[in-house]
VOKOLPA-753874 format. One record per residue (C-alpha): chain; y, x, z; residue in three letters. Coordinates in nm, 3 decimals, padded with zeros to 5 digits, always signed. Layout:
@unit->A	yy->Y	xx->X	zz->Z	code->ala
...
//
This chain:
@unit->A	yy->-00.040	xx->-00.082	zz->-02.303	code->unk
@unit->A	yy->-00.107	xx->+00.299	zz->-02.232	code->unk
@unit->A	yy->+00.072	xx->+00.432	zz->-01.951	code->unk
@unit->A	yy->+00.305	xx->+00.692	zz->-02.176	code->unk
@unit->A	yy->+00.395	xx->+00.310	zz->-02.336	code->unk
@unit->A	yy->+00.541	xx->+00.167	zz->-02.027	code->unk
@unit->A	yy->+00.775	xx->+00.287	zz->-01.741	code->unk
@unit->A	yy->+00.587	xx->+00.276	zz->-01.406	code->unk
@unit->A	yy->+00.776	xx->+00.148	zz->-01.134	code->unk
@unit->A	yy->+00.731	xx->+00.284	zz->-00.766	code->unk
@unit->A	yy->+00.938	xx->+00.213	zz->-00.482	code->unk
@unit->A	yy->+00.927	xx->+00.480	zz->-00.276	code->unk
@unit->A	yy->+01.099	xx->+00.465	zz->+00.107	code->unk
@unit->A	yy->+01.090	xx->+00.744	zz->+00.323	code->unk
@unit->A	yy->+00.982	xx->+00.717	zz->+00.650	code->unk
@unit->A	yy->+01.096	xx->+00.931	zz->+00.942	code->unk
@unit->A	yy->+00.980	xx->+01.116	zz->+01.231	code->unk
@unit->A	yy->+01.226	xx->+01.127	zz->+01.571	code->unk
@unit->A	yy->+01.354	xx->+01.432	zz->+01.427	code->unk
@unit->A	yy->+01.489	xx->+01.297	zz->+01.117	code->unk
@unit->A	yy->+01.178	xx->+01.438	zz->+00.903	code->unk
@unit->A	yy->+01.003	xx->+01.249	zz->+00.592	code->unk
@unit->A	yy->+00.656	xx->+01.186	zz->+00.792	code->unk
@unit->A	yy->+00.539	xx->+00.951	zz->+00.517	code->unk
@unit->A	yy->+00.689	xx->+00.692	zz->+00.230	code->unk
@unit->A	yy->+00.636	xx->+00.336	zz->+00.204	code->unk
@unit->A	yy->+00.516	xx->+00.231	zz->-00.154	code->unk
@unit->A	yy->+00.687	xx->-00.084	zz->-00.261	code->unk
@unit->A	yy->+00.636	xx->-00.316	zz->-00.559	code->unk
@unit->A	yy->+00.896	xx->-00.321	zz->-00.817	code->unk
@unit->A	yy->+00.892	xx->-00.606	zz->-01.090	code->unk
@unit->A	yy->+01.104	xx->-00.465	zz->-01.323	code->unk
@unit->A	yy->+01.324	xx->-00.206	zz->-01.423	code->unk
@unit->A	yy->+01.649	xx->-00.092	zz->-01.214	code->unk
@unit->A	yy->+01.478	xx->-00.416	zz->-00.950	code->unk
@unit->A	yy->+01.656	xx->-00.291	zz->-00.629	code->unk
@unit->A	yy->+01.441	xx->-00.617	zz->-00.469	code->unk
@unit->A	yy->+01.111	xx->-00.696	zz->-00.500	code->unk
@unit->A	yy->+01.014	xx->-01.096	zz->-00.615	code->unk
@unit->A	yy->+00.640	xx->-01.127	zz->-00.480	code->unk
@unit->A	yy->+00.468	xx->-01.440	zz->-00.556	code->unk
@unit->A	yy->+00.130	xx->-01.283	zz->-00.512	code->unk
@unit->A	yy->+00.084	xx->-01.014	zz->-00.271	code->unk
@unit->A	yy->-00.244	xx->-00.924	zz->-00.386	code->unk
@unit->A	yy->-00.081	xx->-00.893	zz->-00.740	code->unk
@unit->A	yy->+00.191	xx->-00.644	zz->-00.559	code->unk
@unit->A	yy->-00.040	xx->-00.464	zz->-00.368	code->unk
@unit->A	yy->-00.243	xx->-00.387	zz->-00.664	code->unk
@unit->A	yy->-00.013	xx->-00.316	zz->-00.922	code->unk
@unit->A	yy->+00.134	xx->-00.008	zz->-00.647	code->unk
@unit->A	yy->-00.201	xx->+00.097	zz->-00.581	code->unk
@unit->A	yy->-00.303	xx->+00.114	zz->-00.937	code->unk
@unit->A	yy->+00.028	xx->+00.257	zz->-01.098	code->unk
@unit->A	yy->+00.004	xx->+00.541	zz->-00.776	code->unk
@unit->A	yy->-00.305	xx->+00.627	zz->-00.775	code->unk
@unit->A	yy->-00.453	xx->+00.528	zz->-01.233	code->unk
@unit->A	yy->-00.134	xx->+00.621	zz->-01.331	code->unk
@unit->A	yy->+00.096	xx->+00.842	zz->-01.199	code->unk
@unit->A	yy->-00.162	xx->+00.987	zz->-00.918	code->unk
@unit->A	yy->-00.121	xx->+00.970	zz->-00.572	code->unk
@unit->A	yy->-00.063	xx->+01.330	zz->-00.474	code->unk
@unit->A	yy->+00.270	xx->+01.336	zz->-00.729	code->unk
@unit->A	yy->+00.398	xx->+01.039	zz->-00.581	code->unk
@unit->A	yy->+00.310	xx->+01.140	zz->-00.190	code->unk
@unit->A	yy->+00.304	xx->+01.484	zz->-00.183	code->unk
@unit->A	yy->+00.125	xx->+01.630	zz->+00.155	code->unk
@unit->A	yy->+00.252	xx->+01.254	zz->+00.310	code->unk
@unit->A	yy->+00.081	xx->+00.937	zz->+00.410	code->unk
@unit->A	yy->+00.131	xx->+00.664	zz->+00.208	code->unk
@unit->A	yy->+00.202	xx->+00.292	zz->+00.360	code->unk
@unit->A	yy->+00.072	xx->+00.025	zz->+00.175	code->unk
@unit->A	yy->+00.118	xx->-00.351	zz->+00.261	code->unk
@unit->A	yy->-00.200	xx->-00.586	zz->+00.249	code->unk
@unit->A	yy->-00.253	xx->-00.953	zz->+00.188	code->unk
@unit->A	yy->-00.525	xx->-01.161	zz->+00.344	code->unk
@unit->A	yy->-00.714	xx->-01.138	zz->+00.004	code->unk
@unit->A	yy->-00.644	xx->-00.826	zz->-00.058	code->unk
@unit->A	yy->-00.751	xx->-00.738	zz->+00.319	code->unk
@unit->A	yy->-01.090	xx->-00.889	zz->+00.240	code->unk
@unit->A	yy->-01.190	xx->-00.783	zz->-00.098	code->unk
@unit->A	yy->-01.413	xx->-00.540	zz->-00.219	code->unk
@unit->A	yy->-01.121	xx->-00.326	zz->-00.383	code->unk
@unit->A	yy->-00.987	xx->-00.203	zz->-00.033	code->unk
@unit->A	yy->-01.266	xx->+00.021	zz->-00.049	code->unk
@unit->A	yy->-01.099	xx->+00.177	zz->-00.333	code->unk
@unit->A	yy->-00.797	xx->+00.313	zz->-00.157	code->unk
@unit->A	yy->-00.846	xx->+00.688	zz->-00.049	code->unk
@unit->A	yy->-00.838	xx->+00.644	zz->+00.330	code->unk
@unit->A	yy->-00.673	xx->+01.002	zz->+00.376	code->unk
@unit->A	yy->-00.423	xx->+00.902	zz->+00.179	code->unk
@unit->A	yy->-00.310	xx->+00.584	zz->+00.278	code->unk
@unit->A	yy->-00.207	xx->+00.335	zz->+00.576	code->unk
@unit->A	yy->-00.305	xx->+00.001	zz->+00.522	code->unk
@unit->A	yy->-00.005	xx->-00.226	zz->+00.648	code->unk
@unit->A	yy->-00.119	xx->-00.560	zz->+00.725	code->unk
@unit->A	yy->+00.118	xx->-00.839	zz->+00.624	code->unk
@unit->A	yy->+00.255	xx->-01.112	zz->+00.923	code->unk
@unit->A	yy->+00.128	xx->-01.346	zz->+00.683	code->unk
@unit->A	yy->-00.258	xx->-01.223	zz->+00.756	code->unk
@unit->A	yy->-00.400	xx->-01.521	zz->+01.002	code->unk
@unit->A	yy->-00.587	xx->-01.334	zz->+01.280	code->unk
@unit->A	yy->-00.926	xx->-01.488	zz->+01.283	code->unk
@unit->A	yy->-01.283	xx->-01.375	zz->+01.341	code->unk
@unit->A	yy->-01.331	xx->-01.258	zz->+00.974	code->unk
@unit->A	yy->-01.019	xx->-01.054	zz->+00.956	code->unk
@unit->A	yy->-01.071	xx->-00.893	zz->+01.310	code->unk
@unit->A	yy->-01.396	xx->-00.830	zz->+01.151	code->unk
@unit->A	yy->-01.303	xx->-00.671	zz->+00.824	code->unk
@unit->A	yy->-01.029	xx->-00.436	zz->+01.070	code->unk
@unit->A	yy->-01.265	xx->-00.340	zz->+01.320	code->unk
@unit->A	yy->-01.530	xx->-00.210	zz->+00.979	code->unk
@unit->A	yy->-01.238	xx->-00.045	zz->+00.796	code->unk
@unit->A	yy->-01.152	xx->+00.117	zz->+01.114	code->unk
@unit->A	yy->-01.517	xx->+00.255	zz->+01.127	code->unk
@unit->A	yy->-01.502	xx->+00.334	zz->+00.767	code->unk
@unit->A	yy->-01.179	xx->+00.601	zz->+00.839	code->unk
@unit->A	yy->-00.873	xx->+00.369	zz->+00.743	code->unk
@unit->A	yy->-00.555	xx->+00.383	zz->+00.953	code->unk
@unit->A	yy->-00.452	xx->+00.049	zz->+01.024	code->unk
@unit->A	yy->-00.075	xx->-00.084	zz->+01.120	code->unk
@unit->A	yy->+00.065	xx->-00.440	zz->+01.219	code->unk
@unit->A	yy->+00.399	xx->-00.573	zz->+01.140	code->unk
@unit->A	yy->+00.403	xx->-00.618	zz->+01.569	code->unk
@unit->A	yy->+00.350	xx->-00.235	zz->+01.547	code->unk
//
């Protein structure tokens, strides 16, 4: 389906500074239209249908602006190949409570830390 074919659906929550101002926006998945809720079965589905409709589709500085955009990340996701997609100045990567901490995914942190990402727990 080509993307003028097909409404592209982007939660977008603001998030604010202590003074009230939009410092960056969350970008949610949204199943279908008017979906005030999001019904994830698959967060690595979720994760990459936002990614893709931001930044294929609709493009990533229409949807952010000059803002950071916070993105939440599944285990799989977390250790894929396709993180290395995501524009690190762009994004936060928002790792889901449902990520077990082990050795491999301290280890895949600690080299997208090195590699310019901005990570951010849910015990943040």
């Amino acid at each position: 389906m080509s993307p003028s074919s097909r409404d592209i659906l982007i939660g977008r929550q603001s998030i604010l500074d202590r003074n009230g101002q939009i410092f960056a926006y969350e970008l949610l998945f949204r199943s279908a239209r008017g979906a005030r809720e999001a019904h994830v079965s698959d967060d690595t589905l979720a994760t990459a249908s936002v990614i893709v409709d931001t930044l294929m589709e609709v493009g990533v500085t229409r949807v952010l602006g000059d803002k950071k955009g916070f993105v939440n990340i599944g285990r799989d996701f977390l250790l894929g190949d396709a993180i290395f997609l995501l524009p690190a100045e762009h994004l936060v990567l928002e790792i889901l409570e449902t990520v077990p901490v082990t050795d491999e995914t301290v280890a895949r942190c600690r080299e997208l830390k090195k590699r310019g990402y901005t990570l951010r727990t849910a015990i943040d």
